[in-house]
C-alpha angles and dihedrals in degrees: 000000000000126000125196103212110178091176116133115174091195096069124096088233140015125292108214131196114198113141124065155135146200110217121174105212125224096269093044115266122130118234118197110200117197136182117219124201146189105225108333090320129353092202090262108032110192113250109207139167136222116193140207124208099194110041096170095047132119106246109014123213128196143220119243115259120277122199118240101190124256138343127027135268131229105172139044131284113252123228107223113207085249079065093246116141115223107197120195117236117184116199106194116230119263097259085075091061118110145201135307084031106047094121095041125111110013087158086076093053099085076061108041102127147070091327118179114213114198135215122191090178100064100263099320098117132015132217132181103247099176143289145199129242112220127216106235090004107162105201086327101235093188127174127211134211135161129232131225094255091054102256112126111228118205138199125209145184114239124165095253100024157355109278132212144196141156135222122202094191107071092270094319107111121003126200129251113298115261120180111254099193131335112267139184109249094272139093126291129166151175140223135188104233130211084274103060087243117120125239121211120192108192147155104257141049078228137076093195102052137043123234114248091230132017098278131107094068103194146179125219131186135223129192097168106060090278093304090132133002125224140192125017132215122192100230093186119339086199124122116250096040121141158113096069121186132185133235126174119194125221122266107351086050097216105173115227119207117181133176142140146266133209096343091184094053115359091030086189122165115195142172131213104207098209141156132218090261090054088060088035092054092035086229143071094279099160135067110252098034117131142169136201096028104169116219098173141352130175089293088060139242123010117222107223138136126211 
């Protein structure tokens, strides 16, 4: 177990940790993003790593902690075929920012927005690339592939929709914002799996309307470079369902989408275990799929193997 305390009694306010993401590289290792603030949001937050080498090990160790830069990131850095990594930092607007910090760092506004930081030596050192400021953007929470013909493509929350946009220079400028579906305000992402399809994980069994609430938490398919989404499996239908995230396993290529439920009462944090034939069919079609596997609520941990 490892547990990421940023308490320090010393200090004159709280220090929080909210954002943050698990990511294995492409040579194994297992990265562990998280976001620092002073109070709910200082106006900048750290975003730092820590890093272990030997995830299936025993007894894991871990690296100490290294900074980023700014932000905070939600979802996982992308590998782009050059072998640069392109990793997602959100900076929350200036109407997050609280007290005592509401007038600090007004350098930061121009970039407050969905921002890509990018690595070329496989996440040893950080640098700001670009980024694009949303109309109506909420935290951000964007996701970034890239398509075959070397474009990167993000995601983003915004409060009516899920925006888009695409850079041809690697992150460093985007085009205008388009919509790319309308989205309840909550998180929704994509992420280009071992097969070179694209998985979406949306609110919504619909491409065309927005849920009411955050519920009908859904996963789409792609096979044209998002051109067009296909499918369709209903992950959990249930009120109170967001923030998924993606994970694919080596070899066997089960696809892992986890996500919660009623942080605030239930606090529950589950997983569906499904492949590319269960959202093309738009039901559990193969053998080990599975949905609603619990792997905590308030009572704690859940001990279940899968």
């Amino acid at each position: 177990m490892l547990v990421i305390d940023p308490h320090d009694s010393a200090l004159p306010c709280d220090i929080n940790t909210h954002v943050g993401c698990l990511w294995t590289d492409p040579r194994g290792r297992l990265w562990l993003f998280f976001q620092q603030s002073l109070g709910m949001f200082d106006g900048s937050s750290a975003n730092w790593f820590i890093r272990c080498d030997a995830p299936d090990a025993r007894l894991p160790s871990w690296s100490e902690p290294r900074y980023v830069g700014f932000g905070a990131s939600l979802n996982k850095p992308h590998v782009r075929r050059n072998g640069e990594w392109i990793l997602p930092v959100s900076l929350w607007e200036r109407w997050h920012i609280t007290a005592p910090f509401t007038d600090c760092y007004r350098a930061l506004d121009p970039i407050r927005g969905a921002n890509v930081f990018a690595s070329d030596d496989e996440g040893d050192h950080w640098h700001h690339r670009g980024g694009i400021v949303f109309a109506d953007s909420c935290f951000n929470e964007h996701s970034v592939i890239e398509l075959e013909d070397g474009r990167l493509w993000m995601l983003s929350r915004c409060f009516t929709g899920c925006a888009q946009s695409y850079s041809s220079d690697g992150g460093v400028s985007w085009q205008p914002q388009q919509i790319a579906f309308p989205h309840v305000n909550s998180k929704c992402l994509f992420r280009r799996l071992q097969s070179g399809n694209i998985l979406l994980v949306k609110h919504g069994a619909a491409m065309t309307a927005a849920t009411p609430k955050r519920s009908e938490l859904a996963a789409f398919l792609s096979t044209d470079e998002g051109e067009t989404w296909t499918g369709g499996l209903m992950l959990d239908e249930r009120e109170g369902v967001s923030y998924p995230d993606i994970a694919q396993s080596a070899g066997a290529g089960d696809i892992y989408v986890y996500y919660d439920r009623n942080r605030n009462t239930d606090a529950e944090i589950l997983f569906a275990r499904i492949r590319e034939e269960d959202v093309l069919a738009g039901a559990l079609a193969t053998l080990q799929a599975s949905l609603r596997n619990v792997i905590k609520d308030r009572k704690g941990m859940k001990r279940r193997h899968s």
